[in-house]
N, C-alpha and C positions, 0 to 999 in steps of 0.2 A: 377381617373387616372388608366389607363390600365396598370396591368405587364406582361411584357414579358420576354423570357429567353434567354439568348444568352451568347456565350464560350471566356472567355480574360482570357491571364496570360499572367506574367510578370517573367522572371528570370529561377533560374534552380536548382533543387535538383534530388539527390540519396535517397532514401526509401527501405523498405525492403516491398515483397507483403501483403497486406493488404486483410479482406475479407469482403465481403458485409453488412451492420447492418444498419438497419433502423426502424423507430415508421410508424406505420400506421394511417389517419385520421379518428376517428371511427365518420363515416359519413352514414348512411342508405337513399341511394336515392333510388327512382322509375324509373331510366332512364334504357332504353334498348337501343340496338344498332337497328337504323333502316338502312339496304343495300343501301336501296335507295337515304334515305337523304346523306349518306355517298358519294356515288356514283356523288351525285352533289355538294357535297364539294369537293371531291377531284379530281374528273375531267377530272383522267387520267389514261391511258391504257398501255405507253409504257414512258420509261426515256426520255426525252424532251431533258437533255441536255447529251447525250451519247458518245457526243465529248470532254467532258470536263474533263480530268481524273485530280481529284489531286495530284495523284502519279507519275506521269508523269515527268520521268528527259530528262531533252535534251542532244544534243551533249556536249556542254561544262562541263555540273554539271560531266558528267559520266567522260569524260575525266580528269578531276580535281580529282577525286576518284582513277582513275589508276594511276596515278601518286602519290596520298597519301598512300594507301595502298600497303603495298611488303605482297608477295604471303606466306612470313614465320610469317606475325603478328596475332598471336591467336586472341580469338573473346574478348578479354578484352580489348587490347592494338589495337582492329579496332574503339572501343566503345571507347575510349580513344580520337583517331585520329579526329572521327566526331564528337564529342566535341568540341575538341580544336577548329575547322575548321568552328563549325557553331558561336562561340560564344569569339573565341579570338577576343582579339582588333586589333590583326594585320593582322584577314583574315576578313570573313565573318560579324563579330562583329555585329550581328542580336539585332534591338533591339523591343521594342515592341510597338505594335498599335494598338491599340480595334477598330480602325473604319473603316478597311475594313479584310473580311476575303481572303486570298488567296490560290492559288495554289500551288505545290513546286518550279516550275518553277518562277513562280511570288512572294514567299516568298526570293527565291534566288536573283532574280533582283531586288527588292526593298530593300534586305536586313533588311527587319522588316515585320512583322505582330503580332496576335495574336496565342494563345495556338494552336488554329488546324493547322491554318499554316505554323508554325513553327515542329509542328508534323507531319504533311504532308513530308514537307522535308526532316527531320530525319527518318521517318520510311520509304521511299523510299531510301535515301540514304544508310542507315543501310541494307537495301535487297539485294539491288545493292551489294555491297560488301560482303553478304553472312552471315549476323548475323540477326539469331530470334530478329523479332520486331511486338510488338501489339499496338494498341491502348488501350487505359485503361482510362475509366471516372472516377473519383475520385470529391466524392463530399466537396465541401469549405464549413469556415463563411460562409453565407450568406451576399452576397454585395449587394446590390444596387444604380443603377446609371442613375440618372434623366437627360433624355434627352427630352426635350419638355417637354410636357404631359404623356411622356412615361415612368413607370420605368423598368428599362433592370436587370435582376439578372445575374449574372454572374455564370456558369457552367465550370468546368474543364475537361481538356481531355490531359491524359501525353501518353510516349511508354515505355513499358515493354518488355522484353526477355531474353531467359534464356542462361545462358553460362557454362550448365553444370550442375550435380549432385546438388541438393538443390544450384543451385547458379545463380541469376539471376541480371539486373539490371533493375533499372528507370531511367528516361530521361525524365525531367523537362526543363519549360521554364522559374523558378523562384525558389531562394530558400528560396523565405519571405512568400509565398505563406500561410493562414495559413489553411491548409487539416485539414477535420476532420479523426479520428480513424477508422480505419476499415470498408470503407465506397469505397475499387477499384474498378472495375468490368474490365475483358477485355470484347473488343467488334470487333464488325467485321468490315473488313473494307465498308464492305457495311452500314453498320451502321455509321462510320467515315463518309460515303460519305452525307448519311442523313444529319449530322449533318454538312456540308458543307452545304448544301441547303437551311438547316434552318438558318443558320447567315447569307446566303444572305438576306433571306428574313426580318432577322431583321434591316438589315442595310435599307433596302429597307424600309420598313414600319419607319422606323426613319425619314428618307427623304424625308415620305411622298408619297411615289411612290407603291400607294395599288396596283394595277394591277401586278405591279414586284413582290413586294410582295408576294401576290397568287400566282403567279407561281412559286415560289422559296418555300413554303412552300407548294402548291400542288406535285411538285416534289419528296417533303422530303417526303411525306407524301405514295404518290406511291412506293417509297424505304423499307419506314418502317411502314407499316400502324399502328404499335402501338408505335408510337413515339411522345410519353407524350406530350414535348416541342413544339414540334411542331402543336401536337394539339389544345395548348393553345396558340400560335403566330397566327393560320390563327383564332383562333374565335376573337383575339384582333384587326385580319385587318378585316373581318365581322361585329365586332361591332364600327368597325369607318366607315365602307359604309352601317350601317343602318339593314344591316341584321340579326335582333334579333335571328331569328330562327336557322339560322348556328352559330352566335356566342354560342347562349349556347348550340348548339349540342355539338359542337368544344370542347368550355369550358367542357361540363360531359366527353366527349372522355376525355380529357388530363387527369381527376380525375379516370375514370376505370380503364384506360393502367398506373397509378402511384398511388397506393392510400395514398401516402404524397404527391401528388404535393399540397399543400400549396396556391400556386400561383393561380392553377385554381378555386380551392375552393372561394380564395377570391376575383376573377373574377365572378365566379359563383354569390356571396353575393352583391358585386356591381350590377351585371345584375337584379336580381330578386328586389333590391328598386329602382332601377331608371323603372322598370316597374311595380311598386305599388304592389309584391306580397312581404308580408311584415313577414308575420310566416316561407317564404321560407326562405328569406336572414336572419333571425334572427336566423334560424336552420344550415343555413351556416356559420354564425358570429360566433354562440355558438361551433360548432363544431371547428372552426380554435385557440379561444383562450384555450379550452378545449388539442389541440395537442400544440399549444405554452406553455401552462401551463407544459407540459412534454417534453418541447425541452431546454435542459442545454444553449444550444447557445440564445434563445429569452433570458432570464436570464439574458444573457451574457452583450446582446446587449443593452437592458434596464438600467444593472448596469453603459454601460457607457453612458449612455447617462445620468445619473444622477452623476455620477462623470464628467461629462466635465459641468453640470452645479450647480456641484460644494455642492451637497447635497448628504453628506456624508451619513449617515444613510440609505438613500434610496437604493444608490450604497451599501451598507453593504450589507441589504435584498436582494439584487436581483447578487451579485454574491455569497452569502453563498447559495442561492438555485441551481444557476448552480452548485455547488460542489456538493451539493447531491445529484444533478442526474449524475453527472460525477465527481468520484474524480480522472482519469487520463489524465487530461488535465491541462499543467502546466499553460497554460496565466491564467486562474480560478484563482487560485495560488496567480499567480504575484498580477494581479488586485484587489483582497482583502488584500494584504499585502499595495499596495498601499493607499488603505482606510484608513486602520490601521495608516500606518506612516503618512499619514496626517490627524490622530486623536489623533497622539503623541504617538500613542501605539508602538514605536520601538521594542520591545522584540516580541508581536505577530506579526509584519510584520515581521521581521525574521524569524521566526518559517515557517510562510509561504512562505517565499524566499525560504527555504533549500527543504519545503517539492516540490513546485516546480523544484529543482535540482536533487530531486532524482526521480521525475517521468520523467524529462528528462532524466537521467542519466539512468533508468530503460526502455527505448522506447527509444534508440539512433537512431533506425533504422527508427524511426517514425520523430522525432524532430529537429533531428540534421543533416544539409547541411553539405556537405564534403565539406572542403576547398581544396581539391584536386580532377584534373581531371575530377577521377572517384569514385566513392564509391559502391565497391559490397557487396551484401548480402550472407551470407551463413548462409542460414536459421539453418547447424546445430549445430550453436554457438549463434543462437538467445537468448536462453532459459540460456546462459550459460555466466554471466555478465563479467565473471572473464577471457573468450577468446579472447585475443588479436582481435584488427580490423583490418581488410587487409590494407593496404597502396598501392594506387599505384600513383604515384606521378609521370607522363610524363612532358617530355619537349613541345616545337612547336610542329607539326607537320611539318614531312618536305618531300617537294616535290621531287622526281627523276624525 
């Protein structure tokens, strides 16, 4: 079963900025980049689809902004406005859709898409109106989601900007969403546009439609030529049209340009036994469960997969290990107190409920969704538990 990678959220949260942290796959391969082979993977010299901006607002969307926003609303209370606007029940009431990526224009007239989409929107709209806004990938759990013979991992992408001296916001399309730590990056929007190109082609390659496919991921791929994701979508539609020699070029690309992609590695270990080199995929295999061994989240996901079938002991072992590779992640927490109390152990499931409440209580800026509006960060009250949290609490948004 091929995986590939592709961007869906659901919902909406405020965060405080986060910074980069991640494990590397300690993998020694022999691959070099060859010009050439690349050259005929990817195909192309000039953007194909140059016409297509996703940023792109029409008459109407802009006209609806002049009308929401008066020339006297600071950039809190415009951030405010295109909240309400994209996600009350009485206007735009956007909801969400993993199965096709869109435009802002076509996120607008459909009223739902996924995380880019929805970004798309928001962060033209936000421009439009005159307030800093970036794209920001932030990586989740890990999901995955079987579609055919296909499994899709799910990638996040929110908007960030700042509104001043240490004070900035996020803009979420979900506020269940669960982010891992320190893990944001901004990015360009030429990179956002990549990443437009690439869930076509995953949609495309779901549907079956390799041709489209390639060109949606040659595209991306002309954009950003070191774009991981993408490198490992066009070798997984290469090695459904037979092409071993691009697929695993494809496949080493997406592990040089990321060396946690995970995903390409275990693409890599499939390719190398279904073509009988059997010491390669075995050095692939070893190295994936050697980085899962030091991933808190594989842990995680194991524990529950032995608590939903109901063997507790197991579920024990395998989230006391995610704690000790991460003791500030409160679901950890939760999920071992859970063991607990259906071991009868009620005294240490509490102990782990509290310790739980005070790592969220200690990372609010991390954990915890505002149930209002808006929720900003001022980073210089971060550090300082005992600083009151800004409140801003708007009404509708209302049109002149």
């Amino acid at each position: 079963m091929i995986k590939l990678v592709n961007c869906k959220i659901k919902g909406l949260l405020f965060m405080a900025g986060l910074l980069s942290a991640c494990s590397t796959i300690n993998l020694q391969t022999e691959f070099e980049r060859d010009a050439a082979i690349e050259a005929q993977i990817v195909d192309r010299t000039e953007d194909l689809f140059s016409e297509v901006d996703p940023l792109f607002l029409n008459d109407e969307i802009m006209a609806l902004l002049d009308r929401l926003i008066d020339d006297g609303d600071s950039t809190t209370v415009r951030v405010a406005k295109i909240q309400a606007l994209l996600y009350d029940e009485n206007y735009l009431n956007l909801r969400y859709d993993d199965s096709r990526t869109h435009t802002a224009v076509e996120a607008f007239e459909t009223r739902q898409g996924n995380c880019l989409s929805v970004m798309n929107l928001y962060i033209a709209m936000a421009r439009y109106t005159g307030i800093d806004a970036q794209f920001q990938t932030v990586e989740v759990r890990p999901e995955w989601d079987k579609r055919g013979s296909l499994l899709v991992l799910s990638r996040h992408i929110n908007a960030t900007g700042n509104l001043g001296y240490k004070r900035k916001y996020v803009v979420d399309f979900t506020p269940e969403i669960q982010l891992q730590q320190l893990t944001a990056r901004t990015v360009s929007d030429l990179y956002a546009r990549a990443l437009y190109f690439n869930n076509l082609g995953v949609e495309a390659l779901v549907a079956e439609d390799l041709d489209t496919a390639l060109t949606y991921f040659k595209n991306a791929l002309y954009l950003e030529t070191d774009l991981s994701i993408a490198w490992n979508n066009i070798g997984a539609t290469y090695n459904r049209l037979g092409n071993r020699e691009f697929a695993e070029y494809s496949y080493q690309m997406a592990f040089l340009t990321e060396d946690n992609n995970a995903t390409a590695v275990n693409n890599l270990a499939k390719h190398y036994r279904s073509t009988g080199e059997l010491e390669l995929a075995i050095r692939y295999e070893d190295a994936i469960q050697r980085f899962n061994d030091r991933n808190p989240y594989y842990h995680f996901a194991r524990g529950q997969l032995a608590l939903e079938a109901e063997n507790l002991e197991a579920a024990r072992t395998s989230f006391q290990s995610a704690l000790r590779l991460k003791r500030f992640e409160p679901d950890f927490y939760f999920a071992l107190a859970d063991v607990y109390s259906a071991l009868g152990d009620e005294l240490e499931a509490e102990d782990l409920r509290q310790s739980a409440e005070e790592v969220v209580a200690g990372n609010a800026a991390i954990y915890q969704p505002s149930s209002h509006k808006l929720r900003v960060i001022d980073s210089s009250n971060i550090l300082n538990s005992a600083a009151p949290e800004p409140q801003y609490a708007f009404g509708k948004p209302q049109f002149n």
